[in-house]
N, CA and C atoms as an extended XYZ file, in Angstrom:
243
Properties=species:S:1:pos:R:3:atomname:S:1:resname:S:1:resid:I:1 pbc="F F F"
N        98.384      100.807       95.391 N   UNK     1
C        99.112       99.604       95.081 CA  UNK     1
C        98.967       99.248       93.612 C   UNK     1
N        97.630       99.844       92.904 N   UNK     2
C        97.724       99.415       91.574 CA  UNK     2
C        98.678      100.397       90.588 C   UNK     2
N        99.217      101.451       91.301 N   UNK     3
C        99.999      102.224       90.359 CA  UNK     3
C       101.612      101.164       90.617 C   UNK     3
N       101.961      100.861       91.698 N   UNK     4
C       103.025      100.164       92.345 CA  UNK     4
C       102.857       98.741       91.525 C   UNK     4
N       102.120       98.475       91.228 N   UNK     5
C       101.726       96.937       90.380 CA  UNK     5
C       102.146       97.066       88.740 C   UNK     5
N       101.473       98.754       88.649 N   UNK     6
C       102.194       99.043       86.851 CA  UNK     6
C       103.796       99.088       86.865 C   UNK     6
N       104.301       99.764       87.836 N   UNK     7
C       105.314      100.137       87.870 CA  UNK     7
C       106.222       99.127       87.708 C   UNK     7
N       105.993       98.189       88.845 N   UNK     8
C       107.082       96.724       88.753 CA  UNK     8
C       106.715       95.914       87.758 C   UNK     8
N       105.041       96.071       87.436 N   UNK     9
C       105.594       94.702       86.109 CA  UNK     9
C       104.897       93.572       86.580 C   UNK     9
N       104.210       93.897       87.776 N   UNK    10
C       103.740       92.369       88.515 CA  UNK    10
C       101.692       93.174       88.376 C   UNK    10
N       101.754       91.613       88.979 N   UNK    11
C        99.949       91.477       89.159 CA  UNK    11
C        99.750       92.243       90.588 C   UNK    11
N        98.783       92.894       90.627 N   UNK    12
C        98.071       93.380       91.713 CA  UNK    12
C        98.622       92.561       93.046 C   UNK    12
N        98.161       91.314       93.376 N   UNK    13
C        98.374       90.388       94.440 CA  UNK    13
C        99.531       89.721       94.841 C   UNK    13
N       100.482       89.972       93.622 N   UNK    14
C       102.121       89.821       94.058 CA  UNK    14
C       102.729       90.930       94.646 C   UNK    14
N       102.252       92.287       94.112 N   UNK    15
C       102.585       93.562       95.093 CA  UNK    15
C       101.654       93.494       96.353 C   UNK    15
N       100.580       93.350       96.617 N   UNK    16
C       100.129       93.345       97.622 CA  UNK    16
C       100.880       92.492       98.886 C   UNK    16
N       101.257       91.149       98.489 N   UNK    17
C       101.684       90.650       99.332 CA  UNK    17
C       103.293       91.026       99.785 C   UNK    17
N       103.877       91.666       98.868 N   UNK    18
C       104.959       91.831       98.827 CA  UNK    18
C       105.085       93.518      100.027 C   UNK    18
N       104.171       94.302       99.828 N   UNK    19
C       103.780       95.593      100.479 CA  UNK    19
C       103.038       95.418      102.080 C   UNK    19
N       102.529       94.125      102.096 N   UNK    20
C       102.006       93.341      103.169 CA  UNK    20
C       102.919       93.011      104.363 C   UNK    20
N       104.171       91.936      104.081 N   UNK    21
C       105.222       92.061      104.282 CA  UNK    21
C       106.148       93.139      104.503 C   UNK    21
N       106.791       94.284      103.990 N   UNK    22
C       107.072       94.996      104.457 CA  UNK    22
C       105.973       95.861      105.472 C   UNK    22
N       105.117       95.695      105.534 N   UNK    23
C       104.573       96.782      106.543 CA  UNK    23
C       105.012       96.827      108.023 C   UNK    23
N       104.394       98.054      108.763 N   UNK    24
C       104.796       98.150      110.229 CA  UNK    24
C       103.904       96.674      111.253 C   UNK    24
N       104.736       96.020      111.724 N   UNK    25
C       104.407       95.023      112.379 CA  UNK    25
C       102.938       95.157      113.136 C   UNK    25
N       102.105       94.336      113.311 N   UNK    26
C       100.923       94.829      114.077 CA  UNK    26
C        99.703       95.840      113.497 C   UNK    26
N       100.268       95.945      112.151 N   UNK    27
C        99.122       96.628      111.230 CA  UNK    27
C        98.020       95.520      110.731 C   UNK    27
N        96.389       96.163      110.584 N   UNK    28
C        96.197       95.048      110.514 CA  UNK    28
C        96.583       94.695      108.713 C   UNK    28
N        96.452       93.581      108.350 N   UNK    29
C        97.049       93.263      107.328 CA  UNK    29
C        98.229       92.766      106.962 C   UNK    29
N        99.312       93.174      108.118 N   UNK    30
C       100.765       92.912      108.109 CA  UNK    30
C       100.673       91.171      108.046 C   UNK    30
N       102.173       91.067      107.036 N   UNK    31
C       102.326       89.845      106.953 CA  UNK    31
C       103.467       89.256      107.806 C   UNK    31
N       103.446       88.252      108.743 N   UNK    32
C       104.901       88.272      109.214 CA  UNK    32
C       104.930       89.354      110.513 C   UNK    32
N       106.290       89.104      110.862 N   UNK    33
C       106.761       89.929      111.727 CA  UNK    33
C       106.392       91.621      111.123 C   UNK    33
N       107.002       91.599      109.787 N   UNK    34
C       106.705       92.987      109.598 CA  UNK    34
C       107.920       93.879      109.215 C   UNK    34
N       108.430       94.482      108.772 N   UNK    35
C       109.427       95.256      108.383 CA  UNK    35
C       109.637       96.412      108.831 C   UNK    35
N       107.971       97.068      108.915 N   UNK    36
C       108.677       98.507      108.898 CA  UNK    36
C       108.695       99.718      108.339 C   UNK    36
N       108.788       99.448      106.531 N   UNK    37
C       109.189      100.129      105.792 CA  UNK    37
C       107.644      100.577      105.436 C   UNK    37
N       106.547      100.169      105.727 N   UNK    38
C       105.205      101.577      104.960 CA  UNK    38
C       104.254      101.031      105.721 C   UNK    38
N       103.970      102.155      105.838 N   UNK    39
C       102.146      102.283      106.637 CA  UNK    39
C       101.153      101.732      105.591 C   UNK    39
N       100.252      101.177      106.019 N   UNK    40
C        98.954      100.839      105.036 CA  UNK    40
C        97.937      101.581      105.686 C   UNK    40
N        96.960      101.998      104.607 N   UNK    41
C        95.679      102.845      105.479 CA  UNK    41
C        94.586      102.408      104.135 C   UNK    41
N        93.489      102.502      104.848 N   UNK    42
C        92.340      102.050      104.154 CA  UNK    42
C        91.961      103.288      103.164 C   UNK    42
N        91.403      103.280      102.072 N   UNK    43
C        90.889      104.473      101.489 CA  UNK    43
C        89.311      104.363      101.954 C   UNK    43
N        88.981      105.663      101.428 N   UNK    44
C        87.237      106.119      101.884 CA  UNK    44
C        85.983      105.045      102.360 C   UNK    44
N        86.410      104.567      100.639 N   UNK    45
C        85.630      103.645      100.301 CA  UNK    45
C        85.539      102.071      101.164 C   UNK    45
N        86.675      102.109      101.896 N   UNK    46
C        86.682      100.823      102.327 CA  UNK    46
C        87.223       99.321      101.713 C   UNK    46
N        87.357       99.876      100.207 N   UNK    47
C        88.315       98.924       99.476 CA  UNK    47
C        89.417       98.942       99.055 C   UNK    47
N        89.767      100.047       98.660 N   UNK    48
C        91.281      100.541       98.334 CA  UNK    48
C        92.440      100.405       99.654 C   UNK    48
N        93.618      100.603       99.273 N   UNK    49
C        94.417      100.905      100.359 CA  UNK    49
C        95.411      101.842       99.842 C   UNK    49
N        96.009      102.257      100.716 N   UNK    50
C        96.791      103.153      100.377 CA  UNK    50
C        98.345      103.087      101.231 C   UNK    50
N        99.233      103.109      100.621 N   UNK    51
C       100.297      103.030      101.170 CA  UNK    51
C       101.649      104.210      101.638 C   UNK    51
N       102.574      104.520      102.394 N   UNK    52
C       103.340      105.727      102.510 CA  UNK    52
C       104.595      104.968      103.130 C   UNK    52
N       105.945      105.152      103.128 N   UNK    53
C       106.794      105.115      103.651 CA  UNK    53
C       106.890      105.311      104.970 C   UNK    53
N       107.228      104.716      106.016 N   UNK    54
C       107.958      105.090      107.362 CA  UNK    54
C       109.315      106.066      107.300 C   UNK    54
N       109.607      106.402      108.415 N   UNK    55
C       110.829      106.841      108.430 CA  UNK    55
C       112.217      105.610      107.857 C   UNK    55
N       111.903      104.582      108.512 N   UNK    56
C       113.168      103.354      107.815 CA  UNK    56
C       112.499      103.129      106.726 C   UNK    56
N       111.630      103.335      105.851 N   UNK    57
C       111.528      102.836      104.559 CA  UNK    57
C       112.076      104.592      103.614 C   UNK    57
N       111.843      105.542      104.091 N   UNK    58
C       112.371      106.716      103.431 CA  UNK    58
C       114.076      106.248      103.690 C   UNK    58
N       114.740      106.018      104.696 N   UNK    59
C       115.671      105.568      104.950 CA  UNK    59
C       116.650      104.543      103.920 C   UNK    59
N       116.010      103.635      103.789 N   UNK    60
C       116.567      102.454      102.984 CA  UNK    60
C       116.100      103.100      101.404 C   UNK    60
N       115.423      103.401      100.945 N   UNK    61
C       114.712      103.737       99.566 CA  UNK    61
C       116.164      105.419       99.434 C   UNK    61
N       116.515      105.651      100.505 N   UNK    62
C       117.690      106.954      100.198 CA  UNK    62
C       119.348      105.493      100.155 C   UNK    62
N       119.204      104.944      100.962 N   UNK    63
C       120.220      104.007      100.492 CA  UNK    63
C       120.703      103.398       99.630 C   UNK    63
N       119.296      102.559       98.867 N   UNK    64
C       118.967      102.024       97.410 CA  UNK    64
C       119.931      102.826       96.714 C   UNK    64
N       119.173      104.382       96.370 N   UNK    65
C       119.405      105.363       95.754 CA  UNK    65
C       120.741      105.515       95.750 C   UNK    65
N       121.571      105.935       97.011 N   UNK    66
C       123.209      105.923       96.287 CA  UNK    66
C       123.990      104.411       95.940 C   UNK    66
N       123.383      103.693       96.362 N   UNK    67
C       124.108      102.302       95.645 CA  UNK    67
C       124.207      102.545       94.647 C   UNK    67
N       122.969      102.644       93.560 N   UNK    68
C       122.280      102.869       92.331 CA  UNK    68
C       123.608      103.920       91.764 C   UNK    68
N       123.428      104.998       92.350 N   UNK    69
C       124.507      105.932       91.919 CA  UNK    69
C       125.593      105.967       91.866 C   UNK    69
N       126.120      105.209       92.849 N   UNK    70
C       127.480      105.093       93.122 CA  UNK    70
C       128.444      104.232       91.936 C   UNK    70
N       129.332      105.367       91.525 N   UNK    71
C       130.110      104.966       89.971 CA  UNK    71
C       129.768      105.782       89.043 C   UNK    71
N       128.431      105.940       89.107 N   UNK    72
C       127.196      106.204       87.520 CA  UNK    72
C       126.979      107.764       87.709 C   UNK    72
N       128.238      108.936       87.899 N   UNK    73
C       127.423      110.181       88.193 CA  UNK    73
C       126.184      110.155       87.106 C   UNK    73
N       125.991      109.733       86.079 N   UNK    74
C       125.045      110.156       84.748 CA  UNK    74
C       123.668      110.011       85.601 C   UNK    74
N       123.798      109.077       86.371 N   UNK    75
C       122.229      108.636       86.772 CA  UNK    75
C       121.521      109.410       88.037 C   UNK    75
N       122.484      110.573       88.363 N   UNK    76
C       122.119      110.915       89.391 CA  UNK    76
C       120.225      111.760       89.292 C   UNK    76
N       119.150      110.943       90.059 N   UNK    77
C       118.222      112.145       89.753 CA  UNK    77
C       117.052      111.019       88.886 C   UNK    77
N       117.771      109.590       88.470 N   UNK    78
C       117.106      109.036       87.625 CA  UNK    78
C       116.062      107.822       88.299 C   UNK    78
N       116.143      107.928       89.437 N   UNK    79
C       115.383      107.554       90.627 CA  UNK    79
C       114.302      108.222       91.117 C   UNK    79
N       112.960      107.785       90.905 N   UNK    80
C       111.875      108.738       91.578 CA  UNK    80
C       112.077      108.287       93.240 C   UNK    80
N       111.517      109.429       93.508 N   UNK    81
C       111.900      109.316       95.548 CA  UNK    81
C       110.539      109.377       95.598 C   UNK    81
């Protein structure tokens, strides 16, 4: 989550909650009902976490992607998956 925190531009605890929220409902940690879109798993250590896509979050994150594209052949590819 702290590479996901450089990436957007936000603080640690605004992605967290934001990654919280989307998670699979009934995880512990999930915020809310739950979304769906990524698994959370604890790292080794017990403090870290670690996050992965579901199948509907690979899903929607391929959707994003041709919106993004759609019009713009130039950009095709300019999306990390």
């Amino acid at each position: 989550m702290t590479e996901l925190s450089a990436l957007c531009g936000r603080n640690d605890a605004v992605v967290s909650r934001g990654v919280r929220a989307m998670a699979v409902a009934g995880e512990a940690g999930t915020l809310g009902n739950g979304l769906g879109l990524v698994e959370l798993s604890r790292g080794r250590d017990g403090r870290t976490r670690h996050l992965a896509p579901t199948p509907a979050g690979l899903m929607l994150a391929e959707q994003l992607r041709a919106i993004l594209h759609a019009g713009d052949p130039g950009r095709r590819g300019a999306v990390a998956g």
